[in-house]
C-alpha positions as CSV (number, residue, x, y, z in Angstrom):
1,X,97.3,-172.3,81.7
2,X,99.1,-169.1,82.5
3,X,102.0,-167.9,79.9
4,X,105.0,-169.6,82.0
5,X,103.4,-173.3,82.3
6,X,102.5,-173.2,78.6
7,X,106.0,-172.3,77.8
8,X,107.9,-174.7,79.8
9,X,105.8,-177.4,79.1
10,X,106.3,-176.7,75.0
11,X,109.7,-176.8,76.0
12,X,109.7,-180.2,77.4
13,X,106.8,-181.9,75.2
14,X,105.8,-184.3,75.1
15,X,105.4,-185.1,79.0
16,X,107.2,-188.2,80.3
17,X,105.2,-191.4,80.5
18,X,105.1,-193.8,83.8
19,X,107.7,-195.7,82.0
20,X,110.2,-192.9,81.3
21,X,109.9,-191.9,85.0
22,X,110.7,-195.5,85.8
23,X,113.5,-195.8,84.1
24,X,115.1,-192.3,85.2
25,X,114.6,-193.5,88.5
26,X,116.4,-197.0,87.9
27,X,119.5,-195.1,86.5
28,X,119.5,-192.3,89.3
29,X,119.2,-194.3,92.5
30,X,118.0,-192.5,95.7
31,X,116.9,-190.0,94.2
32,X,116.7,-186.6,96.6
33,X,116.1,-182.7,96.0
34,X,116.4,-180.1,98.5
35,X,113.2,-178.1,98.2
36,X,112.1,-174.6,99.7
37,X,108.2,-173.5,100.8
38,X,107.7,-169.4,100.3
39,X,105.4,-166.8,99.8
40,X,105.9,-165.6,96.1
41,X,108.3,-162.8,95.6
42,X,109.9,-163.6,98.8
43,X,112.5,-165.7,97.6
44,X,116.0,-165.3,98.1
45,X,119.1,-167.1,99.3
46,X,118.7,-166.6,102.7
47,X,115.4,-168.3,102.5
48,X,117.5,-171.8,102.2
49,X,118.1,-171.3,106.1
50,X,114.5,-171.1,106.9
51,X,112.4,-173.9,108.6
52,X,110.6,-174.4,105.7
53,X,113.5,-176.1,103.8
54,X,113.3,-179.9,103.3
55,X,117.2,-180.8,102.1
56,X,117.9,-184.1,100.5
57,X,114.3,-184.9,100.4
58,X,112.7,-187.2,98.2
59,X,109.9,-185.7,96.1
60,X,106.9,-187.6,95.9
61,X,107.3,-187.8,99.8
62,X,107.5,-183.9,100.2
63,X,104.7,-182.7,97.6
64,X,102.4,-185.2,99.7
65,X,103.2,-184.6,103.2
66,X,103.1,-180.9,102.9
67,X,100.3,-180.5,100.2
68,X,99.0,-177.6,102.9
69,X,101.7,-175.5,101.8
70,X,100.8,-174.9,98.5
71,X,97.2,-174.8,99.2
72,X,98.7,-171.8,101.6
73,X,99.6,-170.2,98.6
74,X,103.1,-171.0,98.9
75,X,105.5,-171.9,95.8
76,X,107.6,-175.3,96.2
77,X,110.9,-174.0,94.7
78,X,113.3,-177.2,93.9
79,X,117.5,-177.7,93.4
80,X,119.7,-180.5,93.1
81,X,120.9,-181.2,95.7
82,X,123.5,-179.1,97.4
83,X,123.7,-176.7,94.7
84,X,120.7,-173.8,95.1
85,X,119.9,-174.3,91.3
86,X,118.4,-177.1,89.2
87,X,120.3,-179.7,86.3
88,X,118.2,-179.2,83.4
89,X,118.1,-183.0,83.0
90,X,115.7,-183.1,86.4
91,X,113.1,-181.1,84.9
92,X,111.2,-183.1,82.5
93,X,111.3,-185.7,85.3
94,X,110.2,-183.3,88.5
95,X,106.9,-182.6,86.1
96,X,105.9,-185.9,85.1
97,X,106.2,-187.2,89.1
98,X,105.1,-184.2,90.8
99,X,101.7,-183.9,88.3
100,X,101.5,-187.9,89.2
101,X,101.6,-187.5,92.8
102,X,99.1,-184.6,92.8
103,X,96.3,-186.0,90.0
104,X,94.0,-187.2,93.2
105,X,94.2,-183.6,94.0
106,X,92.7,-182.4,90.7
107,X,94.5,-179.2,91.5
108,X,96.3,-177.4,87.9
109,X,99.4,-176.0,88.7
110,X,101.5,-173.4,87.1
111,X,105.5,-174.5,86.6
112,X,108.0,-172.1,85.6
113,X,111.8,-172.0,85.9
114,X,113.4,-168.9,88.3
115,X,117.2,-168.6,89.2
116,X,117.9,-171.9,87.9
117,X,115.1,-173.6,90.3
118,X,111.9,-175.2,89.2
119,X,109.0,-173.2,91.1
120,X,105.6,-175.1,91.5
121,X,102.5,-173.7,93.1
122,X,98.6,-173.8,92.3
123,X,97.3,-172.2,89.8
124,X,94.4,-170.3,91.5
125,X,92.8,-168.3,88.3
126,X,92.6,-171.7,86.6
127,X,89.2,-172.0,84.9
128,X,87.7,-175.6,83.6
129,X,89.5,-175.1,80.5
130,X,92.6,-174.7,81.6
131,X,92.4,-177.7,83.8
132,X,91.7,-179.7,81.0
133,X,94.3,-178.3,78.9
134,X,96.9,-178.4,81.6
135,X,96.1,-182.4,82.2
136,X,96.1,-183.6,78.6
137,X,99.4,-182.2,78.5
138,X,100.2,-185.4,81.2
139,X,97.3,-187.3,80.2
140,X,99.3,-190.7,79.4
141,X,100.9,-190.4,82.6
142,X,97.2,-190.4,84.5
143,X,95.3,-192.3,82.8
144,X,95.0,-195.4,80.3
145,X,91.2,-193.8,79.3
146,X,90.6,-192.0,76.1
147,X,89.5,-189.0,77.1
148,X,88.4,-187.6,73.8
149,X,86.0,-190.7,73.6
150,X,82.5,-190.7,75.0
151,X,82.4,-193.5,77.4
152,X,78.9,-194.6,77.2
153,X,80.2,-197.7,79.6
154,X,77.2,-200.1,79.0
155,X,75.4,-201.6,82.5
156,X,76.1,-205.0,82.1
157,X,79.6,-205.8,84.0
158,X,80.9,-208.4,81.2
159,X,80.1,-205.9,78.7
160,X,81.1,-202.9,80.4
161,X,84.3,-205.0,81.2
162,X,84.8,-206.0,77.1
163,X,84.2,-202.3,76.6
164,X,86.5,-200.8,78.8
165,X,89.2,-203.8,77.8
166,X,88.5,-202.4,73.9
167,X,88.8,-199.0,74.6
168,X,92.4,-199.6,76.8
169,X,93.7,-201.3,73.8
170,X,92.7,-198.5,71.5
171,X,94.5,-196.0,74.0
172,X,97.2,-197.9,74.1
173,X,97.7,-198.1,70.4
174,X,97.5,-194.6,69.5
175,X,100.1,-193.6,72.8
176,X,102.4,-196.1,71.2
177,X,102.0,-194.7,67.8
178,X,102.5,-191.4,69.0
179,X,105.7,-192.2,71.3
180,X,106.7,-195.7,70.4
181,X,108.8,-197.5,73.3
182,X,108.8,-194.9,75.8
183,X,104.8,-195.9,76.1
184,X,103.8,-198.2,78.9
185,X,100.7,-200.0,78.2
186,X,97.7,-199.8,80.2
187,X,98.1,-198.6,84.3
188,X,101.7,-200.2,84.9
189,X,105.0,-200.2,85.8
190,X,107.8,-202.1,84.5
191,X,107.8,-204.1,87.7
192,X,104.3,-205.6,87.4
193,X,104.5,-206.3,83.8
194,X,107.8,-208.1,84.4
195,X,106.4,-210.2,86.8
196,X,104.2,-211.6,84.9
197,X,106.9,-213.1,83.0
């Protein structure tokens, strides 16, 4: 993880939990950025008139549909909306969902703050250890697995289904150890577990 990454993810440790984004987005309906595609070191205000602006936007929505972008080698550069800089109180929130939205990717990315805007691009120089490194840090948010764990998952499907069950559980004790009731158990929202009710 490059220098910038590490520091603002120190900063904002742990990394919210499915749960945490859940409930942000419950208390801050409809919620938009207005984001801003550019080549690194090109950035500057004029770059907000530019046909690579998406205003009012919602994020999980613009990190997918224009994924080429950054693969371009462009930086995603993200305000509040209508004001060309960032609340601090979006931050911890823009990580957790953006590194959601882009774990099918498998891409690491490097995150830093700049003129008050979060900047987000790929992280091109990252080596095998600094994938893993940058995805434990969200790890919770990804996965239910324990990734420290060998998972010799046996052949048969009932036991391989008793196995994986045991080692959920296990997961799921130590994440709510570690961060009590801002842990979600397994792989679910607050929606599906409150339907079951």
């Amino acid at each position: 993880m490059n220098q910038n990454t590490r520091k603002i993810i120190n900063e904002f440790s742990p990394m919210w939990t499915n749960k945490q984004v859940w409930e942000f987005e419950e208390i801050n309906e409809n919620l938009t950025f207005d984001m801003l595609y550019v080549k690194p070191g090109e950035y500057n205000e004029n770059s907000w008139k530019s046909k690579s602006t998406h205003l009012d936007s919602d994020i999980r929505d613009v990190t997918v549909r224009t994924f080429d972008n950054l693969l371009d080698n462009e930086e995603l550069w993200i305000t509040s909306k209508g004001e060309k800089q960032l609340d601090e109180k979006f931050i911890p929130y823009l990580m957790a969902t953006i590194v959601d939205t882009m774990i099918e990717e498998e891409v690491c990315l490097n995150l830093r703050i700049d003129k008050n805007c979060l900047v987000v691009s790929i992280d091109r120089n990252a080596d095998v250890i600094d994938c893993k490194e940058f995805f434990e840090e969200f790890y919770h948010l990804a996965t239910g697995f324990n990734y420290d764990t060998d998972t010799g998952i046996p052949d048969d499907e009932t036991e391989a289904e008793m196995y994986l069950t045991r080692l959920q559980e296990e997961f799921d004790e130590k994440m709510k150890d570690q961060l009590g009731d801002m842990y979600l158990p397994g792989n679910n929202d607050p929606d599906t577990i409150n339907a079951k009710d």
